[in-house]
Structures are given as C-alpha cells and as structure tokens.
C-alpha positions in Angstrom: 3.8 60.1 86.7 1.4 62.1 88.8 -0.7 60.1 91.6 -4.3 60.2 92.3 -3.7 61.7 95.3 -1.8 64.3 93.7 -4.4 64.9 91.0 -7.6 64.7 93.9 -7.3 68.0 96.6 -6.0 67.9 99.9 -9.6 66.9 102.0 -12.1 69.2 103.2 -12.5 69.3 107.3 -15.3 67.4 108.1 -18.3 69.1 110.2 -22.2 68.7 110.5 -23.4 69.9 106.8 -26.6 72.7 106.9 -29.7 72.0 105.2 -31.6 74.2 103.5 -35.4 72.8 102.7 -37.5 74.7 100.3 -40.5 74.5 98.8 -43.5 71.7 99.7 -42.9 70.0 96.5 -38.7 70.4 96.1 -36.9 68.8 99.5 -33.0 69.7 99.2 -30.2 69.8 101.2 -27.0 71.8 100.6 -23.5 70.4 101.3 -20.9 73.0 101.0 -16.5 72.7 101.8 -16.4 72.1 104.9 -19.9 70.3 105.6 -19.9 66.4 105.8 -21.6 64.4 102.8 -22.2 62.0 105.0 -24.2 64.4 107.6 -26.7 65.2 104.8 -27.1 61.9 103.8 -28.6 61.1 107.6 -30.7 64.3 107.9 -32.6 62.7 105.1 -35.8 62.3 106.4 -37.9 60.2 104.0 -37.8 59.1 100.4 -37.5 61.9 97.6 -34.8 64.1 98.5 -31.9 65.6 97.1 -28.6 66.5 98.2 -26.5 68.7 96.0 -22.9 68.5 96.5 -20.8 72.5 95.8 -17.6 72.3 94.3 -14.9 70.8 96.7 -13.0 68.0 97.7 -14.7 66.0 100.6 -12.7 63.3 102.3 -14.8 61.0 103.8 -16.7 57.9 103.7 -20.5 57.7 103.0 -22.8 55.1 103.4 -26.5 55.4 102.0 -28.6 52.9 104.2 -31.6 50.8 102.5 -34.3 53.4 104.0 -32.9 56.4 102.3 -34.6 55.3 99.3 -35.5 57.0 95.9 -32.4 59.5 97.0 -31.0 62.0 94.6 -26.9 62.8 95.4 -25.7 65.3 92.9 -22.9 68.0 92.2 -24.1 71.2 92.0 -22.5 72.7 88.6 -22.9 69.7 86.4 -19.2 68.9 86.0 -17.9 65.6 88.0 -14.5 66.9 88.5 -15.5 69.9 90.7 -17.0 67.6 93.7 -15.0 64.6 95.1 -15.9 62.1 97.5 -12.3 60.8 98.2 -11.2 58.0 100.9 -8.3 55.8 101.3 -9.1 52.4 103.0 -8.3 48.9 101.6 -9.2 45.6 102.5 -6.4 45.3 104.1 -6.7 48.7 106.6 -7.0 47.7 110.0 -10.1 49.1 111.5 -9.4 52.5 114.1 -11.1 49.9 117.1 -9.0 47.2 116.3 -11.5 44.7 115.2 -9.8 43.5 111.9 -9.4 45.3 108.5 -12.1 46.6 106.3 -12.0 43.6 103.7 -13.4 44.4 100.2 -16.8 46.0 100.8 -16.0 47.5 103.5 -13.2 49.5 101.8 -15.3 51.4 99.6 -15.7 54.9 100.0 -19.1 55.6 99.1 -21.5 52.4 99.8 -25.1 52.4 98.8 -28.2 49.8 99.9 -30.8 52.0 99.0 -33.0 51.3 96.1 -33.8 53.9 93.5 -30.7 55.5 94.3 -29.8 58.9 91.2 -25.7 59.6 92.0 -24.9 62.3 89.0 -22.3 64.9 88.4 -19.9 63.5 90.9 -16.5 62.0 91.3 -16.4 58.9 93.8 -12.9 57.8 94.6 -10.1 55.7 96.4 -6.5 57.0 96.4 -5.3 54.5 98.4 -1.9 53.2 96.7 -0.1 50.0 96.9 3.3 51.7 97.0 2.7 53.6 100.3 1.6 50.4 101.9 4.6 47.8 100.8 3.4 46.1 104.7 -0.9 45.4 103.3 -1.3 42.6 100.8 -5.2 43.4 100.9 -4.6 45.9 98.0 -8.3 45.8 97.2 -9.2 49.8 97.8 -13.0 50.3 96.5 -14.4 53.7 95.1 -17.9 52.6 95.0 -19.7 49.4 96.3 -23.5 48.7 95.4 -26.6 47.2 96.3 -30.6 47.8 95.8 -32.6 47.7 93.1 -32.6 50.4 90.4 -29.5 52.2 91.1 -28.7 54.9 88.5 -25.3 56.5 87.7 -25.0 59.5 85.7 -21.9 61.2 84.6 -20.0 59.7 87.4 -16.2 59.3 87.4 -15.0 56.3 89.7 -11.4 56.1 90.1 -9.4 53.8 91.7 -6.7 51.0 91.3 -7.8 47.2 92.3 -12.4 46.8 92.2 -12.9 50.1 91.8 -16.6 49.2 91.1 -18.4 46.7 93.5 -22.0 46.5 91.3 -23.3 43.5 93.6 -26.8 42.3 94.9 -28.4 42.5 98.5 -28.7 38.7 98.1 -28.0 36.2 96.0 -31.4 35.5 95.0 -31.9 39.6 94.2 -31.5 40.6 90.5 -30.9 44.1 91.8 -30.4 46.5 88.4 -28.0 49.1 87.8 -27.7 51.6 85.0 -24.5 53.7 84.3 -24.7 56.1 81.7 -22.0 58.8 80.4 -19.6 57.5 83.4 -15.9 57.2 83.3 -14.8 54.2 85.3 -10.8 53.6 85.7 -8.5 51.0 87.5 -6.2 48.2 86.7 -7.4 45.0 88.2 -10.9 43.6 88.1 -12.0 47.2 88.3 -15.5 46.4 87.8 -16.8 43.5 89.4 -20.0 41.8 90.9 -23.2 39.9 90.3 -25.1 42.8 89.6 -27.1 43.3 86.7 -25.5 46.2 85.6 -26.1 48.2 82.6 -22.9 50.5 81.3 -24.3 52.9 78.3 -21.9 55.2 76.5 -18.9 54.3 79.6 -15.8 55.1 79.3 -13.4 52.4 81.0 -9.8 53.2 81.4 -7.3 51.0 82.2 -4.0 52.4 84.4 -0.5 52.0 83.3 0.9 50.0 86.4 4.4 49.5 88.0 4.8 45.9 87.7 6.9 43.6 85.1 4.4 41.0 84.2 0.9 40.8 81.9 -1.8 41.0 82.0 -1.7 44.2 84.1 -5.0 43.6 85.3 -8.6 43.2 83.4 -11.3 45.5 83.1 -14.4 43.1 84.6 -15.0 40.6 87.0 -18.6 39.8 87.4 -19.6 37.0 89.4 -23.5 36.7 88.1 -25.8 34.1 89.9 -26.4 31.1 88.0 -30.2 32.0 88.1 -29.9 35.4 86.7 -30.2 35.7 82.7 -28.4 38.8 82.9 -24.8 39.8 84.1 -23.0 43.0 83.1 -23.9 44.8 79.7 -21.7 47.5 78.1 -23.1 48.7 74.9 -21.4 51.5 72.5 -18.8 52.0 75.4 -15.0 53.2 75.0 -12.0 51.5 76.3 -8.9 53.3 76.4 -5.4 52.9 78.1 -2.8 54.4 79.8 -1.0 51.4 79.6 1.3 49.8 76.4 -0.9 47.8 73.9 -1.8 44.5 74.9 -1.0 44.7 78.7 -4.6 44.4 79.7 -7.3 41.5 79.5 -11.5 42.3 79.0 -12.2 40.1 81.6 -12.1 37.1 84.1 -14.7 35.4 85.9 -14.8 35.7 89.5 -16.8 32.7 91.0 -16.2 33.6 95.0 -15.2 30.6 97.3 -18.3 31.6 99.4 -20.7 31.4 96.3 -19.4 28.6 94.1 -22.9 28.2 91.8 -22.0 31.7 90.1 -21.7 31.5 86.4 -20.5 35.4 85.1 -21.9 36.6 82.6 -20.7 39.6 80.6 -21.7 41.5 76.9 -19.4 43.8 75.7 -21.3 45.3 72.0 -21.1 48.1 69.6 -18.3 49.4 71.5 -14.9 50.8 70.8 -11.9 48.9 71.9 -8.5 50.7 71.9 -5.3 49.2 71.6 -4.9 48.5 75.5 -6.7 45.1 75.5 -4.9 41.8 73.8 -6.9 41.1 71.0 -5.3 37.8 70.6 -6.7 36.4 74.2 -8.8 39.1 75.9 -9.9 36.8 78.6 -8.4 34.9 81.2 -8.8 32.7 84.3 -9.0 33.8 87.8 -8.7 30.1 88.9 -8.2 27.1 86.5 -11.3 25.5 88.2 -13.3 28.1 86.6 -12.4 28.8 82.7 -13.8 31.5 81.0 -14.7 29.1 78.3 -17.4 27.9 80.7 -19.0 31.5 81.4 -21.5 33.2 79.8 -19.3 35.9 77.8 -19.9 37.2 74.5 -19.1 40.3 72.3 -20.8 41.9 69.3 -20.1 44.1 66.9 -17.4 45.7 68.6 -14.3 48.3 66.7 -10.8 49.4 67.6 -7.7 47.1 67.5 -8.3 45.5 70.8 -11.8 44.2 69.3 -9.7 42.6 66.2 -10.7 38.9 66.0 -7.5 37.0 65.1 -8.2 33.4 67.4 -12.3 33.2 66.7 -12.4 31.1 69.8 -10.8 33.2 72.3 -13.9 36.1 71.3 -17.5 34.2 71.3 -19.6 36.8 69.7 -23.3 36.9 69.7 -25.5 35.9 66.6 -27.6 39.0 65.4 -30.9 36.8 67.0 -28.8 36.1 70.4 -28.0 40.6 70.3 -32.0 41.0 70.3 -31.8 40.0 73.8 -28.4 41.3 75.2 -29.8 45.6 75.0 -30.1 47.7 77.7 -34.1 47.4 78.0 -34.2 43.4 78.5 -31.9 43.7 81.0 -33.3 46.7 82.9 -37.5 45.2 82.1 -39.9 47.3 83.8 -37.8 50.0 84.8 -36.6 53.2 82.3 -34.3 55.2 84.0 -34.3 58.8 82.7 -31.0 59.6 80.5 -30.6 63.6 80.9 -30.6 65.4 77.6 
C-alpha cells in the first residue's frame, strides 16, 4: 500500500520567499517552489493580507502568531492537492537543541493563534509514520493545531495518522470558533480532537486502514469541550468513509486531559452519511473508564449509511427534533457568518 510520503513530493528547499505588494487596497505576497511559507507569513506586516501559495510541495513548519490576524493563506489554482505544507515531527521527536521532544502541539506542522485566520485551497500535512520510528512511542504526529477565534477552513485536506486535527482554545475559559467547510480530514486515531468549538460543514472524514491486529483501529473524534462551553464539535451533512474493513473504527471517545479534568466533550454528528467503516453496533468508546462516554454530551441526528444503523438505541443518543434547533451551524458560530465560497 502506498505511504503518505510516497503519495506527498519530495520537499522543496527552503529559502526567503519574495513578496510582491500591489495595489493600496489588495496587500499579497507570492510564495513560489523554492520560497519558504513560513518567510511570508513573517513579512506580514499588519492585519489583512494574503499569501498565495503556487503549486509545489513545501516542507516545512509554519507557525501563524496571534498578531498576524485577519490573515488570508491560500493556494493559488484552487485545487488543494497542488500546494503542500508537509512536515514530519511527533511528539515524541527530540528537539534539534536537545531540550526534549516536541509533545503534541508542538508536532504540528502548521500552527495558528491568530484570530480571523482564512486557510483555503491547501493541503496541510504530517507524514511522519510509526513504522520508521519502531524506537518513539509518542506516535502523536499533528497536521494542523489551532487556536483564536474565528478560524475558517476552506477546501483544506489534512492528512495525517494519530490527531491529525488539534481544533483547541487559547484558554480554557475562550470559546474560540472554528468553521470547516468542503475539507477532507483523514487519520486513524482521535484524528480530530480538542475543545474547540468547531464547526465541520459538508467534511469529509476518512479513516486509514492500519497495520495492527486489534479494534477499534482508532476513532474519528476526540474533543475535550470545557464544561462551560454549550457547544463542542458539530459535523452536519458530513461523509465518513474508510479505507479500512467495516466495523474497525469507533465515531468517537472523550478525551478529558489529566491537566484539565472539568472537561465534559461534547460532540453532534447530524444529517450526515456514515459508511460502513464505523461499528454501528457501539460507535463510541472510552478513553479511560473514569470517563464513560455515557456521561458526555454526544448525540446524533438524522444520520444515513450503515455505520449510522441504530441496532442498540442506547449506544446512539440521538437528538429530539426541538434539541436539533439548537445543534446547527449558526448557534454554534452566533455573531460571526463566515463566507462559504460559491
């Protein structure tokens, strides 16, 4: 079976990316094959800007600091598969100055803290692989981690193995907001995860056939809302698909993190079509008996496919069609309307 890394281009050399400004009203920079991603990103000189990304595979990491806000980060021909962010760390990498490994966050290839953040057109991804790295049992390897308000993802592939998709908060008492529309999002275990609140509109989430002899495989969410927060993780008229056999994946398990015991996940999955890849039967699971997913706040509605077949109604709480008023896309988002591209 073909590898990530086989299916992502060798990386691009990295150097100090031009800029091009033009206009008093349109401020753009270019980044080309051979330019650095990251180089743009800290020529930005105030909020507003735009950086289009050519066609090319970029290996590197890039981090988009809180005052880069209201940023635009886009690939130039519309099509996500013809510009690639690509790094390889995991949590367990040791760091180059030999001050411990890169943990979870830290792993991710593109990182983001600034609010109002567009990313569109793009691939962002970890090819980092357990099987080259028998010696690391940090095996977390993050494509994209997330914080700030109002972040917006449009046609965005994020691939990766284990939390490809860090949707988190700059604090635990932020309700930052995220919107992902048209994205396809692929790993195998808690490959989205977080206490975001974190909107996934016509997603597609694909789950990886994986070398190992048990199941679950892995599960597709992991969110680890704040007790406070009315509102977790939302994926309305999403696709789930599988490379995997039938039944070898779970929806979801709650992650309540040792450092922030209080969380209480929440998660919606609605209108959304489940393939064959999830265990109807028991689509959730614990991550630690101290924590059932019984206890959490997740629900379903009106979901199709034969991993959305209710045959144990207690293993699939689904919403009433009073409770679904409040689980859309606009009561989680409130104030702010994110513009979905014709």
């Amino acid at each position: 079976m073909p590898t990530r890394r086989g299916l992502l281009a060798a990386g691009a050399a990295l150097a100090m990316g031009s800029a091009t400004a033009f206009g008093r009203d349109r401020r753009v920079l270019h980044v080309r094959p051979g330019h650095s991603v990251q180089a743009a990103v800290d020529a930005v000189p105030g909020p507003g800007w735009t950086i289009v990304v050519h066609p090319g595979t970029y290996r590197e990491v890039v981090d988009v600091p809180a005052d880069k806000t209201q940023l635009t980060l886009r690939g130039a021909t519309g099509d996500p598969r013809a510009a690639v962010i690509v790094y390889d760390n995991a949590n367990g990498t040791q760091r180059p100055d030999g001050s411990g490994t890169y943990g979870t966050a830290g792993s991710a290839t593109f990182t983001s803290a600034a609010p109002g953040l567009v990313v569109r057109d793009l691939t962002l991804a970890n090819d980092w692989l357990r099987a080259d790295h028998p010696e690391i049992t940090g095996t977390q390897a993050v494509a994209a981690y997330l914080t700030g308000d109002r972040t917006h993802f449009e046609h965005v592939r994020l691939l990766a193995h284990q939390d490809t998709l860090f949707a988190d908060t700059t604090e635990l008492g932020s309700f930052d907001r995220q919107f992902f529309h048209r994205c396809h999002i692929e790993g195998d275990v808690d490959f989205v995860f977080g206490r975001a609140t974190a909107v996934f509109e016509h997603c597609h989430f694909r789950t990886l056939q994986r070398d190992v002899a048990f199941t679950p495989k892995g599960m597709v969410f992991a969110p680890s809302t704040a007790r406070a927060n009315p509102h977790g993780f939302l994926a309305v008229r999403c696709r789930f698909s599988s490379g995997a056999e039938d039944g070898a994946y779970k929806l979801a398990r709650p992650w309540v993190p040792t450092y922030e015991t209080t969380a209480w996940p929440s998660l919606v999955v609605r209108d959304s079509l489940i393939g064959p890849g999830i265990d109807p039967v028991a689509p959730y699971t614990n991550m630690r008996d101290a924590y059932p997913w019984q206890s959490m706040r997740f629900r379903e509605y009106r979901n199709s496919g034969p991993g959305a077949v209710i045959t144990v109604p207690g293993n699939r709480p689904q919403l009433t069609d009073a409770e679904a008023a409040s689980h859309t896309p606009a009561t989680y988002l409130g104030d702010w309307k994110p513009v979905r591209p014709l």
